[in-house]
PDB file with one MODEL, atoms N, CA, C and O in Angstrom:
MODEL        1
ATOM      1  N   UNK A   1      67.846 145.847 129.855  1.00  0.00           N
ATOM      2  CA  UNK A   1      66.992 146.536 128.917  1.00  0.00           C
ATOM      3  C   UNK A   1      65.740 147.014 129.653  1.00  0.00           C
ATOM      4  O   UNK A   1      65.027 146.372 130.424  1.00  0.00           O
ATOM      5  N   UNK A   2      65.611 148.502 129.176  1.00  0.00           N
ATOM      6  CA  UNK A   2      64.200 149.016 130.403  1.00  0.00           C
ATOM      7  C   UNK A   2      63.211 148.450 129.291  1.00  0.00           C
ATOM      8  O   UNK A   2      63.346 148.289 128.078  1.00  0.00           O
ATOM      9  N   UNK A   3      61.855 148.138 130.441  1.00  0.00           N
ATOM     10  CA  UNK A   3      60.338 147.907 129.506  1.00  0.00           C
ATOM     11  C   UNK A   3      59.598 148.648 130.593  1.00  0.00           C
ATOM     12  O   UNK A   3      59.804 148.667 131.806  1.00  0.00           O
ATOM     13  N   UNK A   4      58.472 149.395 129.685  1.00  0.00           N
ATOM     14  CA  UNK A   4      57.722 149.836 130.162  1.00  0.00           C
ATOM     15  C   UNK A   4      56.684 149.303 131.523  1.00  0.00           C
ATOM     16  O   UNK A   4      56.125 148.230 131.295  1.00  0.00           O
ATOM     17  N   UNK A   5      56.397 149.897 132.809  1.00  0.00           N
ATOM     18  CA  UNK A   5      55.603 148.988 133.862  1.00  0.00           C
ATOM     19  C   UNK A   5      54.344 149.347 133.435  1.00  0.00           C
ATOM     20  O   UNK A   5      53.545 148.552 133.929  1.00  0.00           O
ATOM     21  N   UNK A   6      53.784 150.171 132.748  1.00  0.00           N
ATOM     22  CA  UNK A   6      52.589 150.399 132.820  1.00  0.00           C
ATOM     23  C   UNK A   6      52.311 150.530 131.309  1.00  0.00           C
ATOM     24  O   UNK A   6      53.102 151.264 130.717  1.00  0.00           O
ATOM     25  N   UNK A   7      51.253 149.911 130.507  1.00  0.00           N
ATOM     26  CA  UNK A   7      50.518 150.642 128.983  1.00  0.00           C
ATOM     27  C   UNK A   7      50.241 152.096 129.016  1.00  0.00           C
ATOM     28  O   UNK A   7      49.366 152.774 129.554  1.00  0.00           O
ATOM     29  N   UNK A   8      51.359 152.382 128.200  1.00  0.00           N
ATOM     30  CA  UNK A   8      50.637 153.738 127.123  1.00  0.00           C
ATOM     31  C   UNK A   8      48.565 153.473 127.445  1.00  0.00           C
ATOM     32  O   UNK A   8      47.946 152.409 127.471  1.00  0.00           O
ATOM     33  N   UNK A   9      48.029 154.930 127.636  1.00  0.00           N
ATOM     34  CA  UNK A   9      47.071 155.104 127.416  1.00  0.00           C
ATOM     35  C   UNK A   9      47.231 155.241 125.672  1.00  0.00           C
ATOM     36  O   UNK A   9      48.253 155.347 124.994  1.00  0.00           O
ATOM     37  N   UNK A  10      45.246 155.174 125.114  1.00  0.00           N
ATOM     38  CA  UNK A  10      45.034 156.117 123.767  1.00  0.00           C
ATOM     39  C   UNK A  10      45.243 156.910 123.999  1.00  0.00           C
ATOM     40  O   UNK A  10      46.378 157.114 123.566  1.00  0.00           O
ATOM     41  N   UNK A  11      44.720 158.134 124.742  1.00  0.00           N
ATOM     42  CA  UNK A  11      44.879 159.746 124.955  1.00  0.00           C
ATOM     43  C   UNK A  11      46.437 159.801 125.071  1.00  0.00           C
ATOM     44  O   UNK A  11      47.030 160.199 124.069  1.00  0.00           O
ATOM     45  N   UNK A  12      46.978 159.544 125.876  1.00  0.00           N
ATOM     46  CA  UNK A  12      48.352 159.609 125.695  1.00  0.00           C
ATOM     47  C   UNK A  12      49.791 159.463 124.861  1.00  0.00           C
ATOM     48  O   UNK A  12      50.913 159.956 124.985  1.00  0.00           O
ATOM     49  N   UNK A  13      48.925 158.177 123.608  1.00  0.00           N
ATOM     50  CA  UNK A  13      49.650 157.970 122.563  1.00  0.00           C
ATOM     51  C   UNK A  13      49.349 159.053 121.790  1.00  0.00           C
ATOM     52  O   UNK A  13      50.188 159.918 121.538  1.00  0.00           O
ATOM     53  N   UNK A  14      48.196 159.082 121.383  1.00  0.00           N
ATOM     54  CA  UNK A  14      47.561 160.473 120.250  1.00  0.00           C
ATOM     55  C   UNK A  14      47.598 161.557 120.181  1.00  0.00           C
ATOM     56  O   UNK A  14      47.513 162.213 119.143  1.00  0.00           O
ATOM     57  N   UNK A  15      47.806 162.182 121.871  1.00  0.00           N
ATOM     58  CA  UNK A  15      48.361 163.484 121.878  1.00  0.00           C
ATOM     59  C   UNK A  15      49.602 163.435 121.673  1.00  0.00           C
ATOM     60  O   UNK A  15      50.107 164.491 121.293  1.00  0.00           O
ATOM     61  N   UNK A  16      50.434 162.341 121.829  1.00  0.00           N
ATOM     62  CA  UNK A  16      51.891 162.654 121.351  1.00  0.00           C
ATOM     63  C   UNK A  16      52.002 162.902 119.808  1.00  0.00           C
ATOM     64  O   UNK A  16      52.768 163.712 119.288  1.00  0.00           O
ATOM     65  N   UNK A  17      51.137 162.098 119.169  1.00  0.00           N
ATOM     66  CA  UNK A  17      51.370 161.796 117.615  1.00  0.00           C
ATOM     67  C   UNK A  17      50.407 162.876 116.807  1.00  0.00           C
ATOM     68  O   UNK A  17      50.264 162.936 115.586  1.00  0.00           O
ATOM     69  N   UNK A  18      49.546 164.030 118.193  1.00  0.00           N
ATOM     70  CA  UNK A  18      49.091 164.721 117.517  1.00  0.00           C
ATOM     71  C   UNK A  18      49.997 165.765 116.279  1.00  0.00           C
ATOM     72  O   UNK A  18      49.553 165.922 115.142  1.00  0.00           O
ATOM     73  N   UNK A  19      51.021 166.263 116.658  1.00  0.00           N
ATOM     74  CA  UNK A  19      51.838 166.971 115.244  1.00  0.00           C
ATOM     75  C   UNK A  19      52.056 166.408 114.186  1.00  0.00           C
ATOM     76  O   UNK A  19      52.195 167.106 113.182  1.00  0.00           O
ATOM     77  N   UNK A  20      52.156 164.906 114.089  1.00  0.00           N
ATOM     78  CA  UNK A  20      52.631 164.209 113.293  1.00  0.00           C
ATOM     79  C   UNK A  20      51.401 163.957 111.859  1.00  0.00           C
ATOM     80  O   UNK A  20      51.018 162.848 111.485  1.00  0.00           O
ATOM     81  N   UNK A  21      51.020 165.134 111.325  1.00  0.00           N
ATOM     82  CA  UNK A  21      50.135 165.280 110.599  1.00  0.00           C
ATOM     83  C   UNK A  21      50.834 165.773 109.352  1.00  0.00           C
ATOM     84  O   UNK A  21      51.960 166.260 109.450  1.00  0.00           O
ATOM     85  N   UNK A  22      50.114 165.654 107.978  1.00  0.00           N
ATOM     86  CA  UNK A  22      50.871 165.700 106.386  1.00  0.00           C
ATOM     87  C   UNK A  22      50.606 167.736 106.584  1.00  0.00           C
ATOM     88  O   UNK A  22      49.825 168.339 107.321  1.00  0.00           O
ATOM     89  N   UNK A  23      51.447 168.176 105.759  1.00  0.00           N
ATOM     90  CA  UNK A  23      51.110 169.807 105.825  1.00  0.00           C
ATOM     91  C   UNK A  23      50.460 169.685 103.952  1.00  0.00           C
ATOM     92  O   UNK A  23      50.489 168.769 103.130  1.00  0.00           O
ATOM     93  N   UNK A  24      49.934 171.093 103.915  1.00  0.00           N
ATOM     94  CA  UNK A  24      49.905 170.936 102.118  1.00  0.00           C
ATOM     95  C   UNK A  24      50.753 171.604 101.649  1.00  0.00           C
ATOM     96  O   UNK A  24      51.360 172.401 102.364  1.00  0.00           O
ATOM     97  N   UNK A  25      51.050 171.460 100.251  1.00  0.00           N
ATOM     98  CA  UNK A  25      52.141 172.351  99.748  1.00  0.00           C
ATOM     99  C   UNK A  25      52.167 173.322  99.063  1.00  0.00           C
ATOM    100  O   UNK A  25      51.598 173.347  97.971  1.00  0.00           O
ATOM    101  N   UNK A  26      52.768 174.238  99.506  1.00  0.00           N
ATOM    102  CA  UNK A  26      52.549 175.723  99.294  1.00  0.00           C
ATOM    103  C   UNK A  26      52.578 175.860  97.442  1.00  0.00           C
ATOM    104  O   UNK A  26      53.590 175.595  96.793  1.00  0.00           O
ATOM    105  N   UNK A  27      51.247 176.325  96.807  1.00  0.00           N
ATOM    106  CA  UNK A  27      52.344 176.459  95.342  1.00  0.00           C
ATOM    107  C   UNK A  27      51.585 178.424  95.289  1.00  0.00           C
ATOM    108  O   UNK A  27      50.720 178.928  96.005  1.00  0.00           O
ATOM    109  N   UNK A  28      52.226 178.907  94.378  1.00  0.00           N
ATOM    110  CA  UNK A  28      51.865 180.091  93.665  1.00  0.00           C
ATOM    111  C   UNK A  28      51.684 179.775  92.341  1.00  0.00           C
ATOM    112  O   UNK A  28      51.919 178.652  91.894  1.00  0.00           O
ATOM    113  N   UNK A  29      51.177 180.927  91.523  1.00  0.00           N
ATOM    114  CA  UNK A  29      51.047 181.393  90.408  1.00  0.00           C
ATOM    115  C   UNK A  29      51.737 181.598  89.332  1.00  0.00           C
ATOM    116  O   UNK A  29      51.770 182.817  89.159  1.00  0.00           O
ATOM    117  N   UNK A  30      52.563 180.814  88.148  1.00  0.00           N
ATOM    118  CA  UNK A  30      53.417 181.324  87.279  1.00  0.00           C
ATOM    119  C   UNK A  30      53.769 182.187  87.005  1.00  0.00           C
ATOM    120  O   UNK A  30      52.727 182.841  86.974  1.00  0.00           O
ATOM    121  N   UNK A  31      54.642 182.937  86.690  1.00  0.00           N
ATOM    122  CA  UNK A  31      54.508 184.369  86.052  1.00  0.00           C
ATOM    123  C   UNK A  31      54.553 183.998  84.558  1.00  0.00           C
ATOM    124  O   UNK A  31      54.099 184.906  83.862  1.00  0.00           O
ATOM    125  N   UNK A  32      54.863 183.201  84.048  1.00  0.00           N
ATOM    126  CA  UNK A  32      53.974 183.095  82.374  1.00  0.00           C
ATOM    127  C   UNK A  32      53.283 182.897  81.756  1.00  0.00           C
ATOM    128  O   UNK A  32      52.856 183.417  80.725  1.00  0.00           O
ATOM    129  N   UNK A  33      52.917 181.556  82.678  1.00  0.00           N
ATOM    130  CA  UNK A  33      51.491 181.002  82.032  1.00  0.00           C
ATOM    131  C   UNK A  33      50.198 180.878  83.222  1.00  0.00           C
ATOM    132  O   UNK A  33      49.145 180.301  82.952  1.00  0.00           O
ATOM    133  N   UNK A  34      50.425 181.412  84.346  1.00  0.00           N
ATOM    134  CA  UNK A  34      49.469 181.876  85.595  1.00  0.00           C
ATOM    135  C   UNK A  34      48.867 180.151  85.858  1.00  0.00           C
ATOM    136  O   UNK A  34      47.809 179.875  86.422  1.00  0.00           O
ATOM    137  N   UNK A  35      49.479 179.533  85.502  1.00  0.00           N
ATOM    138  CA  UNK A  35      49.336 177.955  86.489  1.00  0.00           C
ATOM    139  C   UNK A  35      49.930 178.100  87.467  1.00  0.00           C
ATOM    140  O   UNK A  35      50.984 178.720  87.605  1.00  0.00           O
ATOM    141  N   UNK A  36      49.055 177.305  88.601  1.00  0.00           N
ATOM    142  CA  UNK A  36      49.851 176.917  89.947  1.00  0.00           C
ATOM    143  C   UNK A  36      50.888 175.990  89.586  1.00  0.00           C
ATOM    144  O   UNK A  36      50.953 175.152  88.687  1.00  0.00           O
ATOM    145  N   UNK A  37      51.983 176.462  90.834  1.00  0.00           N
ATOM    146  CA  UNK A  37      53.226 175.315  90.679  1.00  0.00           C
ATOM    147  C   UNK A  37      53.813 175.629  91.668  1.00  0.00           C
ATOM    148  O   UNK A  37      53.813 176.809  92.021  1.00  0.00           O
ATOM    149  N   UNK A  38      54.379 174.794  92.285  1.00  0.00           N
ATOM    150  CA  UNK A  38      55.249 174.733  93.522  1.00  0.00           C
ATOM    151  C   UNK A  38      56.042 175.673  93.898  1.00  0.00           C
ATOM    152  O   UNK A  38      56.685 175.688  92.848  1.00  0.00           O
ATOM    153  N   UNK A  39      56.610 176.597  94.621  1.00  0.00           N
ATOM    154  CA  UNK A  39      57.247 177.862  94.575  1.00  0.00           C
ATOM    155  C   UNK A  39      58.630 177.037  94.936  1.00  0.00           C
ATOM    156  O   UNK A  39      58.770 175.907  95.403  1.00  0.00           O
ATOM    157  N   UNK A  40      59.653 178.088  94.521  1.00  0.00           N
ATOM    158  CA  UNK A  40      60.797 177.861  93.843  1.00  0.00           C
ATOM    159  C   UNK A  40      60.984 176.596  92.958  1.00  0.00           C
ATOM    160  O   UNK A  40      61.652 175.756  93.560  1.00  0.00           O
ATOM    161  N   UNK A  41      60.739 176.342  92.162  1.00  0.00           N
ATOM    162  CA  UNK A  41      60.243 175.016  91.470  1.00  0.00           C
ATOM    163  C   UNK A  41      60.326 175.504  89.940  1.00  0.00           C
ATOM    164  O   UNK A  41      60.204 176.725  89.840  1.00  0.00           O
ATOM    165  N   UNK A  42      60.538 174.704  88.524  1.00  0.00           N
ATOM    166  CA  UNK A  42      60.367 175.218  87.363  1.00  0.00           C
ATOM    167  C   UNK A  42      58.858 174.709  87.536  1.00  0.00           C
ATOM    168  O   UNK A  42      58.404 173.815  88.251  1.00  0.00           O
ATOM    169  N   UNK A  43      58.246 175.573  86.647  1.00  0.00           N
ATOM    170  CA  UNK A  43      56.830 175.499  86.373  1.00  0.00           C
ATOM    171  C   UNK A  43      56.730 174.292  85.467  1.00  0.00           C
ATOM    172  O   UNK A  43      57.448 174.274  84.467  1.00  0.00           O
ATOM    173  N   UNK A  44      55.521 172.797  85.828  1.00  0.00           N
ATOM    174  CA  UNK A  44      55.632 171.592  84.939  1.00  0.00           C
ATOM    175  C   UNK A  44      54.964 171.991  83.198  1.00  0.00           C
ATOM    176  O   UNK A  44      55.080 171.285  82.196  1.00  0.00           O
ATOM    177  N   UNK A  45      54.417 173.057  83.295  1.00  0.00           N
ATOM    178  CA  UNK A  45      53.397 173.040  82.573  1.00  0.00           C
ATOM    179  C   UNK A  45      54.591 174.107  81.334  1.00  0.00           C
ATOM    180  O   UNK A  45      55.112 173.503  80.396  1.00  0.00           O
ATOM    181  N   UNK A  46      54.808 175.320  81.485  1.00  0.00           N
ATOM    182  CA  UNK A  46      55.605 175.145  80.891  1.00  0.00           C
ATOM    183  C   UNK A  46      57.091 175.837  80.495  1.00  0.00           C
ATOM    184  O   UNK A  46      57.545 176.531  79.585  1.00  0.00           O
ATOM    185  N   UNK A  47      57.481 175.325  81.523  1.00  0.00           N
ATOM    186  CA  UNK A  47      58.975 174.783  81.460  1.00  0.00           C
ATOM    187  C   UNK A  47      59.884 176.248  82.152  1.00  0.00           C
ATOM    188  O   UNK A  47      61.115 176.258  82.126  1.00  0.00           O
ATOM    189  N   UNK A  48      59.275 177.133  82.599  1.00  0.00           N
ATOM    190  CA  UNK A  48      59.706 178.572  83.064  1.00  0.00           C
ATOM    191  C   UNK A  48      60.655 178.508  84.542  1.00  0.00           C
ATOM    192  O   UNK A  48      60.566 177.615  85.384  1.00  0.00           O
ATOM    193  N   UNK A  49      61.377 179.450  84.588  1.00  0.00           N
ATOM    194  CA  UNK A  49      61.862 179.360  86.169  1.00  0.00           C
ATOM    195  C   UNK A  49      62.179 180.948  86.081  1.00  0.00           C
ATOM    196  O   UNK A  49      62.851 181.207  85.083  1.00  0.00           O
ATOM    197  N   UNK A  50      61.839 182.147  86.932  1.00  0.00           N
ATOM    198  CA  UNK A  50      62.326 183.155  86.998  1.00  0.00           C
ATOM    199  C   UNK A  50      62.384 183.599  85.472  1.00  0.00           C
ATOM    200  O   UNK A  50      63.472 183.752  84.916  1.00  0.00           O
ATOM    201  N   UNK A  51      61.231 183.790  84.845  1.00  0.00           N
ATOM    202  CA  UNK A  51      61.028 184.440  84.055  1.00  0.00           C
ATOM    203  C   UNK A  51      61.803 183.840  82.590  1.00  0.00           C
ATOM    204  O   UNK A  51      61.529 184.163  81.434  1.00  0.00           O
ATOM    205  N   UNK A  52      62.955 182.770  83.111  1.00  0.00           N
ATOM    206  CA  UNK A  52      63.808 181.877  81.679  1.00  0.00           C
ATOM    207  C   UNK A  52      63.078 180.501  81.309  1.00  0.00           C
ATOM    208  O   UNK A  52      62.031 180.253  81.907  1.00  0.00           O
ATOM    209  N   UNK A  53      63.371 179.945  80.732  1.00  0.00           N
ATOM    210  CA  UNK A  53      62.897 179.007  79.860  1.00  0.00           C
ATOM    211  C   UNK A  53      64.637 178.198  80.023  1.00  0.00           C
ATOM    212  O   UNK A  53      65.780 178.491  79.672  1.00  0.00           O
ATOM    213  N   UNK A  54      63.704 176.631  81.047  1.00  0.00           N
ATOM    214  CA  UNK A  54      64.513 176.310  81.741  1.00  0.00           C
ATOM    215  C   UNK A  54      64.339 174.900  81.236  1.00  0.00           C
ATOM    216  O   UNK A  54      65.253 174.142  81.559  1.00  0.00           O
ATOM    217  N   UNK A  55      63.294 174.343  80.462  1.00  0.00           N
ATOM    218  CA  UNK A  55      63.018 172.330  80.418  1.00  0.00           C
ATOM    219  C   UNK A  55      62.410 173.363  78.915  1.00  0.00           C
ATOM    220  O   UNK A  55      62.026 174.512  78.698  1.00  0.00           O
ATOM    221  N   UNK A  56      62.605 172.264  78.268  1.00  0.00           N
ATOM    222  CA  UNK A  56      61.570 172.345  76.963  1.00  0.00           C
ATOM    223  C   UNK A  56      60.532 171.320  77.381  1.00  0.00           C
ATOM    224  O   UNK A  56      60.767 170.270  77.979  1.00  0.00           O
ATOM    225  N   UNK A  57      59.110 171.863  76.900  1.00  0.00           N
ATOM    226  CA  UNK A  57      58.102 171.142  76.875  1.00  0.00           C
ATOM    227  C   UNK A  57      57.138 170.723  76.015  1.00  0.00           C
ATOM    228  O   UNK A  57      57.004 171.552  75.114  1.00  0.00           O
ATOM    229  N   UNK A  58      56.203 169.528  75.875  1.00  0.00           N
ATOM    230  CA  UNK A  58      55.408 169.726  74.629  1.00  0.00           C
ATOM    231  C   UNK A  58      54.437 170.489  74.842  1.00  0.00           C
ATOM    232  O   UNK A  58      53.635 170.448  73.909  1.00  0.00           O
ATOM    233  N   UNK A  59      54.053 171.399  75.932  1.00  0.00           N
ATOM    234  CA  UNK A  59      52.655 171.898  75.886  1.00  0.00           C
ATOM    235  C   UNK A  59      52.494 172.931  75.145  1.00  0.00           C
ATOM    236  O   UNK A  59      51.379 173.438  75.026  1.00  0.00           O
TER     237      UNK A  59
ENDMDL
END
């Protein structure tokens, strides 16, 4: 079994793990009720997908 001869530096760990960061998530604009919501996604608020009426909702 190989083990490492030498410690990982910090700089060396952190630039590796530099990508390893959260992204945000993209949303747009409803086209019915102009709430943000996740794109390709039914809208939570209320209940739309491509212009149909896709979840019934209480709002």
């Amino acid at each position: 079994m190989a083990n490492p001869k030498k410690r990982t530096s910090q700089r060396k760990r952190n630039t590796r793990r530099s990508h390893h960061k959260a992204t945000s998530v993209n949303t747009v604009l409803c086209n019915n009720c102009q709430n943000p919501k996740i794109s390709h996604r039914v809208c939570s608020y209320c209940g739309h997908y491509k212009q149909e009426q896709v979840i019934e909702t209480d709002w």
